[in-house]
Legacy VTK file of the C-alpha trace (Angstrom):
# vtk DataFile Version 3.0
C-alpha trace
ASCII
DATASET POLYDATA
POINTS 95 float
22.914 34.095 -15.566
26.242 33.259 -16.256
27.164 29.293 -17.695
30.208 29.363 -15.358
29.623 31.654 -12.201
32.635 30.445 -10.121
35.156 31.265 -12.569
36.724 34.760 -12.533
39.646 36.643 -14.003
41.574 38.785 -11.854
44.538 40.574 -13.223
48.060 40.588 -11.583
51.494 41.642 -12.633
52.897 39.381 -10.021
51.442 35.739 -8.645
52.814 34.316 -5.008
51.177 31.090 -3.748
52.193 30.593 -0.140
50.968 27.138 1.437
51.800 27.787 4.802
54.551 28.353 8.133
57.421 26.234 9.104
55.407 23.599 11.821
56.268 24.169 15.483
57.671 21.396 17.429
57.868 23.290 20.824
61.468 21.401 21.124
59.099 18.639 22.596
61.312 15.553 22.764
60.012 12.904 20.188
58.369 14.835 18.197
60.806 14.732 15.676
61.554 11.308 15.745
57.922 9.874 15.945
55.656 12.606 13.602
55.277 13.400 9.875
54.866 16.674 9.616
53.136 17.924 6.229
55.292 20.085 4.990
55.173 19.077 1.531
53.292 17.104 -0.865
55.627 13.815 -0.409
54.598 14.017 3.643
51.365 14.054 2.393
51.697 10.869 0.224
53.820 9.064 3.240
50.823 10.325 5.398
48.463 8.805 3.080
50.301 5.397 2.758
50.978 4.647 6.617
47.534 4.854 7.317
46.673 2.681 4.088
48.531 0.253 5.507
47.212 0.209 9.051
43.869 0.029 8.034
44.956 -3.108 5.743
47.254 -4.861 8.810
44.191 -3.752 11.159
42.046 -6.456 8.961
44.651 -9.001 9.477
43.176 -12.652 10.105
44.634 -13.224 14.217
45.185 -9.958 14.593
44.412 -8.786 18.630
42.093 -6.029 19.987
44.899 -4.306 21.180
47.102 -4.137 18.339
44.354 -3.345 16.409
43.312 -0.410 18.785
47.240 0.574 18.290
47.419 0.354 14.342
43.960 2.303 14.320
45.160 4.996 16.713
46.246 8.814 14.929
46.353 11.946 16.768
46.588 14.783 14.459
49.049 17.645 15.913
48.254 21.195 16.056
45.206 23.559 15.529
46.480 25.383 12.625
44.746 25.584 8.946
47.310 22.545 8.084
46.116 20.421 11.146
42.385 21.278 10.751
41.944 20.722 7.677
43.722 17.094 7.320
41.635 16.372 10.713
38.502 17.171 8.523
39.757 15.417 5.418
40.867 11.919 7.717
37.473 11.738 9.286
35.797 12.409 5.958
37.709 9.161 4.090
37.140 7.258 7.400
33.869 7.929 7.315
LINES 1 96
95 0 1 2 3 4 5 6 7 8 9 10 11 12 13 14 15 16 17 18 19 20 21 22 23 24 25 26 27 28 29 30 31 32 33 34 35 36 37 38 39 40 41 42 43 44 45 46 47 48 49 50 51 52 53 54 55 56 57 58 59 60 61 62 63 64 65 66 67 68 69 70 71 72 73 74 75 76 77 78 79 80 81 82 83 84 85 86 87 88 89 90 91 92 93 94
């Protein structure tokens, strides 16, 4: 049995990594206003910090149901691999 059996070799003259599509918006009004969409990895780490900081002011000493309910709301955007997968990932760190 081998010491490392997930690691492979597989030869190639030439290597293309492609992450994904240009996102959709539908030309729904707002969306580009009022989403981040993850189209790199500096959407990702805006992503990431917005909701850092919601679930810090959500904590907040006064703070009321309802803006709570509003800092802690997210609706993720699309069924693609891109959506899915941070959908997956959110409720996994939430969890």
């Amino acid at each position: 049995m081998p010491s490392e059996p997930y690691r492979f070799k597989v030869p190639y003259d030439k290597l293309v990594i492609v992450a994904g599509a240009e996102p959709l918006t539908f030309n729904i009004n707002g969306v580009e206003e009022h989403v981040v969409l993850l189209r790199d990895v500096s959407h990702a780490q805006e992503t990431r910090k917005k909701l850092l900081l919601n679930l810090m002011l959500s904590e907040s000493p006064g703070i009321s149901e309802e803006e709570k309910q509003r800092l802690l709301h997210c609706v993720v955007i699309g069924g693609g691999p891109t959506g899915v997968e941070f959908s997956g990932e959110l409720s996994e760190t939430l969890s």
